[in-house]
RODO-2510 file (C-alpha; in nm, 4 decimals, decimal comma):
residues 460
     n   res          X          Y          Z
     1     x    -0,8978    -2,9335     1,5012
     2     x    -0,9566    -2,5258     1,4615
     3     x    -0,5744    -2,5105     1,4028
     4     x    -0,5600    -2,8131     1,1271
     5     x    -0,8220    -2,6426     0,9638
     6     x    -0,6665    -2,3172     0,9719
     7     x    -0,3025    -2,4276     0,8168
     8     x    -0,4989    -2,6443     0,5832
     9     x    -0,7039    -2,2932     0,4687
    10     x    -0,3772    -2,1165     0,4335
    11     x    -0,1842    -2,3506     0,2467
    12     x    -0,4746    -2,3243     0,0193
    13     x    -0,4469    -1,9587    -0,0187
    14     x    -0,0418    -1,9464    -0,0234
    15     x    -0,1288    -2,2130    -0,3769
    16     x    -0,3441    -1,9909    -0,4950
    17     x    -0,1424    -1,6929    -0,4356
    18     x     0,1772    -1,8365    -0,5115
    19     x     0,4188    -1,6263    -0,6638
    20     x     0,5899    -1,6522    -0,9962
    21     x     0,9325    -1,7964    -0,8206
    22     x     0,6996    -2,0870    -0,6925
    23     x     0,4688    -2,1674    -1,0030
    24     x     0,7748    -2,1317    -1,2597
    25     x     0,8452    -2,4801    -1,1517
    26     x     0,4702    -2,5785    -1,3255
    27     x     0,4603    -2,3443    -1,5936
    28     x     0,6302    -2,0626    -1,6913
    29     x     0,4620    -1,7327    -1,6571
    30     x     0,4872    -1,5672    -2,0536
    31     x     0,4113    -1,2120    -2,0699
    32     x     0,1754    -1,0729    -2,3873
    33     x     0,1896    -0,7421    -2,1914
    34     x     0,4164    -0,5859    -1,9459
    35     x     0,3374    -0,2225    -1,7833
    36     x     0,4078    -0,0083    -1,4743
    37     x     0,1886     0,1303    -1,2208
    38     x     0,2179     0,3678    -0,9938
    39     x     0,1490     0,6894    -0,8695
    40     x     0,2266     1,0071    -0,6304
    41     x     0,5556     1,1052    -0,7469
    42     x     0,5118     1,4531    -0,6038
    43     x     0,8073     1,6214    -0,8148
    44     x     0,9112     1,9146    -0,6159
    45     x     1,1137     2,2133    -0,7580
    46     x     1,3561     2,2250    -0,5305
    47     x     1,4336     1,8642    -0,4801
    48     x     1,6042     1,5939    -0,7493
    49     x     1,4803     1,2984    -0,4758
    50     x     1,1246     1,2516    -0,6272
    51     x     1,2610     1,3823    -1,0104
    52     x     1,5188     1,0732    -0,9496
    53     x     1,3114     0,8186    -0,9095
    54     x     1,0930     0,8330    -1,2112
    55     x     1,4220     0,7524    -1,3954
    56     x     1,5319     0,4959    -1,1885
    57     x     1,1560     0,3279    -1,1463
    58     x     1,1576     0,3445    -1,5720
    59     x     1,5271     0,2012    -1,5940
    60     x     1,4704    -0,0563    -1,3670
    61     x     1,1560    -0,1609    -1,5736
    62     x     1,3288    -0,1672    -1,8629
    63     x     1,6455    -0,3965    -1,7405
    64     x     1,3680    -0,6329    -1,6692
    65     x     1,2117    -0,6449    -1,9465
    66     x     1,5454    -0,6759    -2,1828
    67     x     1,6155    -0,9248    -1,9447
    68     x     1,3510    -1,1441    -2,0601
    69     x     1,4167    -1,3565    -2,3592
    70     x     1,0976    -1,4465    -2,4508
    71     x     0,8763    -1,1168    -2,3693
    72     x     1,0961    -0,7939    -2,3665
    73     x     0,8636    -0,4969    -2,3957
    74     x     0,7808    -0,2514    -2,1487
    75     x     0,4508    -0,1484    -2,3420
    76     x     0,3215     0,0858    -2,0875
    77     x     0,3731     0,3465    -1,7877
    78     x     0,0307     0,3504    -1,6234
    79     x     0,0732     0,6903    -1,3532
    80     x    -0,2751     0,7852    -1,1465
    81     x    -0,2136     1,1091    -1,0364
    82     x    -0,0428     1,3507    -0,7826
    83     x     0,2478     1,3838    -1,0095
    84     x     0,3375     1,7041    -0,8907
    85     x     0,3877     1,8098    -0,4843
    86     x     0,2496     2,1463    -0,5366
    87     x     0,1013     2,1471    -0,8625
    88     x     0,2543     2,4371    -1,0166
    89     x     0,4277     2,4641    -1,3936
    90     x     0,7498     2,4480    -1,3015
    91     x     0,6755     2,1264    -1,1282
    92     x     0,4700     1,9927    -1,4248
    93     x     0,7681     2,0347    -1,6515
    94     x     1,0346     1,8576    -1,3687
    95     x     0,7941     1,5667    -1,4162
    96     x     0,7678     1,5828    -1,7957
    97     x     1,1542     1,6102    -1,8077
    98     x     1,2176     1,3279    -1,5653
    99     x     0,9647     1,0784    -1,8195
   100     x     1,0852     1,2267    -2,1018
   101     x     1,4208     1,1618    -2,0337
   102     x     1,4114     0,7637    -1,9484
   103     x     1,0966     0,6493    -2,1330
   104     x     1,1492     0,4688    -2,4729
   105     x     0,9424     0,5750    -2,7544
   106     x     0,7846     0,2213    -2,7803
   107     x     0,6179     0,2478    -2,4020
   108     x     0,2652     0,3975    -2,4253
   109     x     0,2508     0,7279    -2,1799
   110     x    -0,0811     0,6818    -1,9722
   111     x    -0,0901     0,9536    -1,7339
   112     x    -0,3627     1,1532    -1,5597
   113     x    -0,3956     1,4620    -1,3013
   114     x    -0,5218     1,4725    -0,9280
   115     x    -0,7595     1,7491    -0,7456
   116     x    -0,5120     1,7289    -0,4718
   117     x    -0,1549     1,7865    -0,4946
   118     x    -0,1530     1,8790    -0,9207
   119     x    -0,4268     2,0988    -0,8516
   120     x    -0,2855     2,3417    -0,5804
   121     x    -0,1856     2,6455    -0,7806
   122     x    -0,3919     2,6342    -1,0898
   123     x    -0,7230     2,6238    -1,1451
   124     x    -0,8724     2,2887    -1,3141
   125     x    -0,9053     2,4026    -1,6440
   126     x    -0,5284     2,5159    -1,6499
   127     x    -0,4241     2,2068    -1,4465
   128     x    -0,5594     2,0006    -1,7119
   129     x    -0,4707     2,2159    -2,0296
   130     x    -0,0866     2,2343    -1,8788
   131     x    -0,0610     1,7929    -1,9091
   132     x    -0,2147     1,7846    -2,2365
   133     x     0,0592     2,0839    -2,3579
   134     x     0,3049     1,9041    -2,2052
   135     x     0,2543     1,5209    -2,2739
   136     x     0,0323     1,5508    -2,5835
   137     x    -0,1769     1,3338    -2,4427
   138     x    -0,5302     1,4138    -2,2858
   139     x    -0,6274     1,3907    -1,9151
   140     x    -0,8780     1,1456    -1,9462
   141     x    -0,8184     0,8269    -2,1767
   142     x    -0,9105     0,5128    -2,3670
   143     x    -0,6039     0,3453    -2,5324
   144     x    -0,5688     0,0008    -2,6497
   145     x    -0,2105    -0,1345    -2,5681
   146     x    -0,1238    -0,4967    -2,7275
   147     x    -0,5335    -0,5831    -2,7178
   148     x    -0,5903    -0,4812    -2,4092
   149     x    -0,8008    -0,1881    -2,2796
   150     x    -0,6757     0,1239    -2,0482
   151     x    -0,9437     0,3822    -1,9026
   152     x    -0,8200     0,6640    -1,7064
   153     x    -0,9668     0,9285    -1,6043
   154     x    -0,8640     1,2514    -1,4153
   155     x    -0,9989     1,5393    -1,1889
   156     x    -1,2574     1,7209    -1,3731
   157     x    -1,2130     2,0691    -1,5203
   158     x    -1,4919     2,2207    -1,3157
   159     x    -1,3542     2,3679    -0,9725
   160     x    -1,4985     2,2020    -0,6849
   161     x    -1,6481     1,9545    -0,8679
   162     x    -1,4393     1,6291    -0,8415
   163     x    -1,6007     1,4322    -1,1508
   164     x    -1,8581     1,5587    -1,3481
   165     x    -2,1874     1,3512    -1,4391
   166     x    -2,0589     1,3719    -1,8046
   167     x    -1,7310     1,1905    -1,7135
   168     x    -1,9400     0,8924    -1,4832
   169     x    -2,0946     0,8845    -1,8307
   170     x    -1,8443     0,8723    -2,0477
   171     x    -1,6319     0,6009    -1,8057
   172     x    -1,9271     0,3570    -1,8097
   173     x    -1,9681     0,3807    -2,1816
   174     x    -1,5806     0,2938    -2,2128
   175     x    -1,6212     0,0348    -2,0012
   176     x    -1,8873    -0,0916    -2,2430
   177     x    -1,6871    -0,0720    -2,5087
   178     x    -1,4087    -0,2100    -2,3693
   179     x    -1,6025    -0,5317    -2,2444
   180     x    -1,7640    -0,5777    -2,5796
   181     x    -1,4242    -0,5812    -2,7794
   182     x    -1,2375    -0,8354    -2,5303
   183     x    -1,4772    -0,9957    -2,3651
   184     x    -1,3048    -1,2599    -2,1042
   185     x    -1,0281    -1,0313    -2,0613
   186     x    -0,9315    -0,7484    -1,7770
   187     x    -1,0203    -0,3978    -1,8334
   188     x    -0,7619    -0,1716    -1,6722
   189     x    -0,9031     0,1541    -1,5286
   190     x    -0,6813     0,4432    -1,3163
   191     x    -0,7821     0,7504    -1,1232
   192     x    -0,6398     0,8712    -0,8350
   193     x    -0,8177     0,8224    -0,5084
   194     x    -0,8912     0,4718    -0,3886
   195     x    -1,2374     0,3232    -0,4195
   196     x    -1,3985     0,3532    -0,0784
   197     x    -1,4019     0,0222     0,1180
   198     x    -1,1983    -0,1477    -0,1394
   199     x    -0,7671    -0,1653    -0,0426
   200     x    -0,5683    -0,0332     0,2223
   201     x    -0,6029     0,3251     0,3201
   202     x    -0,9745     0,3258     0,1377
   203     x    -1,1617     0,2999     0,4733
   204     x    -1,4175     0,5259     0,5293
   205     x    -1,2229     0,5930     0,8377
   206     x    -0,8775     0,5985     0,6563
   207     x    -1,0255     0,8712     0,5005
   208     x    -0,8307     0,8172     0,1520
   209     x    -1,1978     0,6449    -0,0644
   210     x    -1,4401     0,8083    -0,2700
   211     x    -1,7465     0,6684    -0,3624
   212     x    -1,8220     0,7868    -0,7296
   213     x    -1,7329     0,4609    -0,8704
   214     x    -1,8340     0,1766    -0,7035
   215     x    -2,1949     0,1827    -0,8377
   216     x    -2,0387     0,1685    -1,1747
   217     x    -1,7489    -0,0723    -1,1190
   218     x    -1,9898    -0,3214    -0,9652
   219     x    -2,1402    -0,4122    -1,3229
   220     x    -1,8181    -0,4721    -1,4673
   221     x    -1,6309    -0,7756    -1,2655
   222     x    -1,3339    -0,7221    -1,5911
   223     x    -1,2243    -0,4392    -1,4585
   224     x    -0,8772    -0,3763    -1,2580
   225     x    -0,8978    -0,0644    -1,1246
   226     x    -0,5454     0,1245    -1,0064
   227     x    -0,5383     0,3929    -0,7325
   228     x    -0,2649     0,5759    -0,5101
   229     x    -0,3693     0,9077    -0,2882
   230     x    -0,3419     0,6888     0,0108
   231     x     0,0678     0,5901    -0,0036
   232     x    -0,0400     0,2811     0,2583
   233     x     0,2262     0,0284     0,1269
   234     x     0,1900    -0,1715    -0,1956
   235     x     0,3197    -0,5103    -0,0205
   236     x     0,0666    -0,4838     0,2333
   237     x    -0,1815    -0,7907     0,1387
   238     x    -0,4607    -0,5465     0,1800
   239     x    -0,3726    -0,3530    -0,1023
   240     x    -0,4953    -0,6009    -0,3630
   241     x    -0,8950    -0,6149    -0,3172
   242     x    -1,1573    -0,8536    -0,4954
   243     x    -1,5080    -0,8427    -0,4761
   244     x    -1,7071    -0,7300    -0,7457
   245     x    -1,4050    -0,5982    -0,9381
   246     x    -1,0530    -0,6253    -0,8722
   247     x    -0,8816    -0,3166    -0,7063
   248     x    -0,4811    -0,2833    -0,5850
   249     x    -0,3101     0,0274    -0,4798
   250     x    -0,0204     0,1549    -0,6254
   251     x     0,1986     0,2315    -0,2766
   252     x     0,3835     0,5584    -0,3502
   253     x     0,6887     0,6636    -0,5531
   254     x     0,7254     0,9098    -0,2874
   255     x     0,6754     0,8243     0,1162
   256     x     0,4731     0,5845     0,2801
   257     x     0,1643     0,6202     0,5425
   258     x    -0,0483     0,4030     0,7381
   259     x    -0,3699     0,3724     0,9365
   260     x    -0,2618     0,2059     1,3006
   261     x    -0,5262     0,1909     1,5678
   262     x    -0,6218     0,5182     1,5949
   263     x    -0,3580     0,6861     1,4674
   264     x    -0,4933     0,7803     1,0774
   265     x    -0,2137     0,8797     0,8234
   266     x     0,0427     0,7954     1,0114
   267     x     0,3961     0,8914     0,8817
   268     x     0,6820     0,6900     0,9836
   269     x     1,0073     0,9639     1,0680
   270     x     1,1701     0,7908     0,7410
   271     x     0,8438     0,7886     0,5489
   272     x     1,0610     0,9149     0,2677
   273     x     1,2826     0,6592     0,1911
   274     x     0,9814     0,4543     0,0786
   275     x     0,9416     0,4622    -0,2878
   276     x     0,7162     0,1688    -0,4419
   277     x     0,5822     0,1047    -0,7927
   278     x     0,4477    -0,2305    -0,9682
   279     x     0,5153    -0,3937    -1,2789
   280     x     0,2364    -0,5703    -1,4014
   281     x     0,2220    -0,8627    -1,6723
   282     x    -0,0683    -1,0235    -1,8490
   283     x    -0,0727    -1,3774    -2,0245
   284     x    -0,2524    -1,5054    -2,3215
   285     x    -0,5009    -1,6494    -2,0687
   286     x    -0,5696    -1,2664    -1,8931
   287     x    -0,3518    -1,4059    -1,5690
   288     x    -0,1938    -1,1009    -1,4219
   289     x     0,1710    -1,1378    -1,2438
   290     x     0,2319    -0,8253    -0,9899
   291     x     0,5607    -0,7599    -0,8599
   292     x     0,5519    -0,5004    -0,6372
   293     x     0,9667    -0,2572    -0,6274
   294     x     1,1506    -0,0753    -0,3438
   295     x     1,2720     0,1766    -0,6303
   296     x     1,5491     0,3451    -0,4134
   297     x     1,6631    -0,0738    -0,3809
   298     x     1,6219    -0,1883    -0,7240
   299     x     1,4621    -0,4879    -0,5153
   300     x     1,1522    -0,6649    -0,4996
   301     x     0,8447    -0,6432    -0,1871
   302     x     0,6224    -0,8413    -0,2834
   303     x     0,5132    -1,0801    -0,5856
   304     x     0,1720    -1,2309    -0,6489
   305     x    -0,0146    -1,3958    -0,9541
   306     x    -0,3821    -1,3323    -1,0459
   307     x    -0,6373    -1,5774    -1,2292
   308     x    -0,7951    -1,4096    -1,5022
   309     x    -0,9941    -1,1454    -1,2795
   310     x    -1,2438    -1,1039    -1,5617
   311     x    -1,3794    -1,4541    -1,4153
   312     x    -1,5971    -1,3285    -1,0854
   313     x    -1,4695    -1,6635    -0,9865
   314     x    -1,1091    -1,5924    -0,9682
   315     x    -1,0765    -1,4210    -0,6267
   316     x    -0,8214    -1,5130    -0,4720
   317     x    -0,7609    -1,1649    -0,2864
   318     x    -1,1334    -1,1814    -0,1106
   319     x    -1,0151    -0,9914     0,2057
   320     x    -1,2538    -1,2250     0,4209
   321     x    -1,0584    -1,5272     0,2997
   322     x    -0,7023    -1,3772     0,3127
   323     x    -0,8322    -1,2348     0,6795
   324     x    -0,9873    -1,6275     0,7922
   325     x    -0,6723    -1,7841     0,6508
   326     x    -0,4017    -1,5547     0,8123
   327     x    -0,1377    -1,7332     1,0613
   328     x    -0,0055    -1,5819     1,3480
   329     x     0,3566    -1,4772     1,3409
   330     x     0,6015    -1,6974     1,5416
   331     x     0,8983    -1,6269     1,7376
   332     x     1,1972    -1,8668     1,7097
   333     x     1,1801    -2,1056     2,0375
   334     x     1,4638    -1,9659     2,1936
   335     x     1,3548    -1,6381     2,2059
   336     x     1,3063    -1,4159     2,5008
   337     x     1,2228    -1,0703     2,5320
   338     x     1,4508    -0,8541     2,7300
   339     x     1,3274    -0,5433     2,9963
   340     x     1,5713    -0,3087     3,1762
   341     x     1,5141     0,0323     3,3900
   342     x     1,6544     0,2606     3,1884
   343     x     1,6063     0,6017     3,3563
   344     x     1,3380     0,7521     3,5854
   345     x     1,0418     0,5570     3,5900
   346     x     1,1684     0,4567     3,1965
   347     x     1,2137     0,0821     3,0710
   348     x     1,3503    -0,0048     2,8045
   349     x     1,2432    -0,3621     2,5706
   350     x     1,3776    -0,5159     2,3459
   351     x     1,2368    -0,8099     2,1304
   352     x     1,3426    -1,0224     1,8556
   353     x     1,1479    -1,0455     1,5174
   354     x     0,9238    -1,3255     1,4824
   355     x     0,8852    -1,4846     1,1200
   356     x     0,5608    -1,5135     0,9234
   357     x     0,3761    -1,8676     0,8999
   358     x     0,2065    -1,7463     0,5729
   359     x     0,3819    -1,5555     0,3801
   360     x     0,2546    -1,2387     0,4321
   361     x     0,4877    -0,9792     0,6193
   362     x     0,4765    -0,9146     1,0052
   363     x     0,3357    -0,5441     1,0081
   364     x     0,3396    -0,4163     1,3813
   365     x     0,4379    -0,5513     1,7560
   366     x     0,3023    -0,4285     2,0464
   367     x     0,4347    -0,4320     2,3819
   368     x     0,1905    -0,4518     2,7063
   369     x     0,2937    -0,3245     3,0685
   370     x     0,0756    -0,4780     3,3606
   371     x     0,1333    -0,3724     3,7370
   372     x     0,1182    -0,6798     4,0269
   373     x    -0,2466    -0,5909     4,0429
   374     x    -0,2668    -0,7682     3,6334
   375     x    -0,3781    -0,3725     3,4999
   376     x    -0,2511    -0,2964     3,1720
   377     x    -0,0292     0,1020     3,2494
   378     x     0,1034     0,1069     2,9299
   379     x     0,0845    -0,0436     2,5636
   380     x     0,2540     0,0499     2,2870
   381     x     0,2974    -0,0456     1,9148
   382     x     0,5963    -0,0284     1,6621
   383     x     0,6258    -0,0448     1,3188
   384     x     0,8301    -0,2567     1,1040
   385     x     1,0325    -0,1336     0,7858
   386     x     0,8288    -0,4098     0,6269
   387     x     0,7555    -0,1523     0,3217
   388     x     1,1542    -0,0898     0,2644
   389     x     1,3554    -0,3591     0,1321
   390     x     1,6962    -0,3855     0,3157
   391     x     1,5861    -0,1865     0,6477
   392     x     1,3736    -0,4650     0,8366
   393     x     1,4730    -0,5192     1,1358
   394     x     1,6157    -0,7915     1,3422
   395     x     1,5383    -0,6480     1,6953
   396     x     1,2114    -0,4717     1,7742
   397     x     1,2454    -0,2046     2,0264
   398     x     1,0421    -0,0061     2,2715
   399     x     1,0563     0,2281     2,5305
   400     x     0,7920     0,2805     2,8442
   401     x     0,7972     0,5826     3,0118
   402     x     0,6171     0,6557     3,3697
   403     x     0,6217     0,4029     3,5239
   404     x     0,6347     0,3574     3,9071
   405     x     0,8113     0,2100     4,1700
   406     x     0,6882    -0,1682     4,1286
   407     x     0,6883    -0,5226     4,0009
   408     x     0,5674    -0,5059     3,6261
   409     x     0,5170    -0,7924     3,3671
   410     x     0,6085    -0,6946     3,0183
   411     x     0,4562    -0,8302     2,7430
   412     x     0,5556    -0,8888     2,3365
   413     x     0,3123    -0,9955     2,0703
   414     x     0,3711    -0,9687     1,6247
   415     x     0,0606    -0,9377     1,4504
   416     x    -0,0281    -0,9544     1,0709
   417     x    -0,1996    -0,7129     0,8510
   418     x    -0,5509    -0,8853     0,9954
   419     x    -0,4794    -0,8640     1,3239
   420     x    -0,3717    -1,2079     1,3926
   421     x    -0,1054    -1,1870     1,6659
   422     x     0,1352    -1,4563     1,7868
   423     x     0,2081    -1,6120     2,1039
   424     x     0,3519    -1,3924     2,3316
   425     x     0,6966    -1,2843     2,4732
   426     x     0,6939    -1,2199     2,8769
   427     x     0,9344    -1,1144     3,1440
   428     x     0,9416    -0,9459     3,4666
   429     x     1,0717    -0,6452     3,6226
   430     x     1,1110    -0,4749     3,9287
   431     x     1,1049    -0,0648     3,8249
   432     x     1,3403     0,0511     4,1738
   433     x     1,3622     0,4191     4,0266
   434     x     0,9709     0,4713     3,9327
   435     x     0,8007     0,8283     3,9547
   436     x     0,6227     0,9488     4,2393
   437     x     0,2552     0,8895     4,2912
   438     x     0,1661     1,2485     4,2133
   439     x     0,3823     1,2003     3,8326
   440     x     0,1317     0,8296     3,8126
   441     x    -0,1270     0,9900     3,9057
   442     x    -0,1129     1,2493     3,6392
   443     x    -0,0654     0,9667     3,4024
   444     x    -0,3682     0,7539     3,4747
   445     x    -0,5552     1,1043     3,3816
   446     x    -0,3779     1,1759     3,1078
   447     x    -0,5834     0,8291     2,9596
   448     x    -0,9270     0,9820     2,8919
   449     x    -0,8134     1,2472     2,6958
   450     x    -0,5744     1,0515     2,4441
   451     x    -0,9093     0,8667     2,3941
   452     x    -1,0702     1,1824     2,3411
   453     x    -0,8196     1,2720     2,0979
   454     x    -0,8366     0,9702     1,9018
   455     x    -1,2326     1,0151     1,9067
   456     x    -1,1666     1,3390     1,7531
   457     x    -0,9660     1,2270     1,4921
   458     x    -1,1671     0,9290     1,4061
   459     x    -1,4733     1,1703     1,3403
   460     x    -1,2191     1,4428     1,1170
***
């Protein structure tokens, strides 16, 4: 009955998440807005790989939107921050060159500076003085684009102050104005860090939140609030939030990260060749369609549509939910997992990918090594290229060191971004060529302290 009631729950969801490519069959989703968000492009001076993509994140946009015969405007680029890697002038005028030179005069520029990385070699004042010389534009905004409302607001101009009392002011008195002149519609609101406790990488122990607006963003359930800082993966289902307000992060147009266990900002070894932006639309009705881009691809991650979020009703991103209603990944029913010594005490595993009941991508796999005795001596994790188009795989592999001479039972399991794993993978193996008891014995005490470290790093 539990399972019923679970596949009944998440064909629920999947309807009420259903993306564009399903609901066009209903209705047809028809733009009155179209826009981009992102953020952390982290120009560098001496590299053309963050400077590139800029262009090819606006050109992409834009053979979208001429592609569209009833909507064809890109009306907006919506960027929250880190634009630069090191914040210096030469950096701020790659960036300005690389918008400069693909926007269209008709797309609104809504852009906005970060303490961190735009920050690093200037102080705030200059910081912000060198984007408004550049851009003509001013740090911290209120625009109206086709009716609708855009807030952003930047690192203050005050040196180790991150926002000033005067701009927590000024934001909720936008917000008030905003509200009053569309009521029943979404307010859109950027900064750069995440809203603690809100979408991936926001965790207080993820360490990427701040708390200085969720006492103000609670009043105002119209607002759509856009964040990077974090560059945990846009097509992650934990990166669009609802609650009081709605919240999604805006990946990274330069690397990806991730929070795994106890590993915090984690870095992949090809963490660059992620490069994600969005390109958000709004209806008549204040629906939102979100289709998140692999810009390096020119393909699409993820796609989702959005109920008017100005209705506190319309939550169909409610983490709990999403979490109650998530299915656990299955592996095809011929599939076997494969274990072979490899070298000294060394096995190598090999799995194949299992396929999502829900949707929602297959984030990590984890492998588990018991002795004869049924004790766990090793466990591992991988991670998926689920944030790349074109690089997931179709074989997960591991390798388990230190093991010794002895019978073993090796274990494979997929999870989903809740923690929802499938059923697992098993085989055994004999290890003939382990390590001696002194090299086990070294390993066994070698546990405590990679707890101790990841203690350490949970409290820093």
């Amino acid at each position: 009955m539990k399972k019923l009631i679970s596949i009944f729950l998440a064909a629920v969801l999947l309807c009420t998440l259903a993306p564009a490519a399903l609901a066009a069959a209903e209705e047809p989703f028809v733009p009155v807005l179209r826009f981009i968000a992102c953020s952390d492009s982290h120009v560098k001076a001496d590299s053309d790989r963050t400077f590139d993509r800029i262009g090819a994140m606006l050109s992409q946009a834009y053979a979208l939107a001429d592609g569209d015969s009833v909507y064809s405007n890109l009306d907006a680029l919506l960027m929250a921050g880190d634009l630069t890697h090191n914040g210096t002038k030469e950096e701020f005028r790659k960036y300005w060159n690389a918008v400069s030179a693909a926007k269209r005069d008709e797309t609104e520029y809504l852009g906005l500076v970060a303490k961190n990385h735009d920050g690093w070699h200037m102080t705030r004042k200059q910081m912000r003085a060198c984007f408004s010389d550049l851009t003509g534009g001013t740090p911290d905004f209120h625009k109206v684009v086709c009716g609708y409302h855009f807030i952003g607001l930047s690192a203050s101009d005050t040196d180790g102050v991150h926002y000033t009392k005067a701009q927590l002011s000024w934001l909720r008195e936008q917000l008030d104005l905003a509200v009053a002149d569309t009521p029943g519609k979404p307010v859109f609101f950027a900064h750069h860090e995440h809203n603690r406790n809100t979408v991936y990488g926001s965790s207080t122990y993820d360490g990427w939140g701040v708390k200085f607006f969720n006492k103000i963003l609670k009043d105002y359930p119209q607002v759509v609030d856009f964040s990077g800082h974090s560059h945990y993966p846009l097509n992650d289902p934990r990166s669009v939030w609802q609650g009081d307000f709605t919240a999604i992060g805006t990946g990274a147009l330069f690397y990806a990260e991730f929070t795994i266990d106890d590993d915090r900002a984690y870095d992949p070894p090809d963490c660059e060749d992620a490069g994600t932006y969005w390109i958000v639309e709004v209806n008549e009705q204040g629906d939102l369609h979100l289709r998140g881009f692999d810009v390096d691809a020119d393909k699409l991650l993820c796609e989702y549509t959005l109920p008017n979020p100005a209705d506190p009703q319309n939550r169909p991103f409610d983490q709990k939910k999403l979490k109650a209603a998530s299915l656990p990944p299955v592996f095809a029913a011929d599939a076997a997992v494969t274990a072979k010594e490899t070298g000294r005490g060394e096995i190598g595993v090999a799995a194949p990918a299992a396929a999502s009941a829900d949707g929602q991508p297959v984030v990590l796999y984890r492998v588990i090594v018991k002795n004869k005795l049924g004790l766990t001596v090793e466990k591992q994790w991988y991670l998926p290229h689920y944030y790349v188009a074109d690089k997931l795989e179709e074989t997960i592999p591991f390798t388990v060191t230190g093991l010794a001479r002895g019978s073993y039972t090796v274990r494979v399991v997929a999870e989903t971004a809740y923690g929802v794993q499938s059923a697992p993978l098993e085989t055994e193996l004999r290890v003939e060529n382990g390590v001696g008891a002194v090299g086990a014995f070294f390993r066994l005490l070698a546990r405590p302290f990679k707890l101790l470290i990841a203690a350490i790093k949970h409290i820093f």
